[in-house]
C-alpha positions, -999 to +999 in steps of 0.1 A: +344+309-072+337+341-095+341+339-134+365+363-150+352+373-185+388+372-207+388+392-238+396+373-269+420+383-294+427+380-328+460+386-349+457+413-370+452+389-403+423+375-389+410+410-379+418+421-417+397+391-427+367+402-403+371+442-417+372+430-457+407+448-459+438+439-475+464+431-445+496+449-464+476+482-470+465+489-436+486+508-410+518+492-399+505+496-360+478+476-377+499+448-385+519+448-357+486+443-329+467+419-311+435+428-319+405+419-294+371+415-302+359+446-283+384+464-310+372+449-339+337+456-330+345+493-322+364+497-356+329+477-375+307+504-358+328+534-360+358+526-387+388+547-383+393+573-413+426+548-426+399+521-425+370+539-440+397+554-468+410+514-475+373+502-480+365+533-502+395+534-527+413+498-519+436+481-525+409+453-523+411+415-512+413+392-539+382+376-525+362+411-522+367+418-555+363+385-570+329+392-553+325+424-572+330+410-605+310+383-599+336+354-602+354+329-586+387+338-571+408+316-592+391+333-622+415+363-614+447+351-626 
């Protein structure tokens, strides 16, 4: 019997997670996919330019910039 190696996926919140991205700001294609880890770790080494522009100027995740300001998450209401 040979083993098949399967690729994992990810939804695309979970990849958003991984990337430090807000989910509603990136690319509706974005949204919509399945991501798979061989993706994920493409678009870590070599971000896309919508990717590289969202971790530049933002919008941010609440807990990325709870992060920057040095407080909890609930200390941004």
């Amino acid at each position: 019997m040979t083993s098949r190696k399967t690729s994992q996926s990810m939804k695309a919140a979970t990849a958003a997670k991984k990337l430090g991205i807000y989910l509603p700001a990136a690319p509706q294609e974005f949204q919509e996919a399945t991501i798979t880890r061989t993706e994920l770790m493409e678009m870590q080494a070599n971000p896309p330019e919508w990717l590289a522009d969202l971790r530049r100027n933002g919008p941010h995740p609440r807990s990325i910039v709870a992060a920057r300001l040095g407080i909890s998450i609930s200390g941004l209401n």
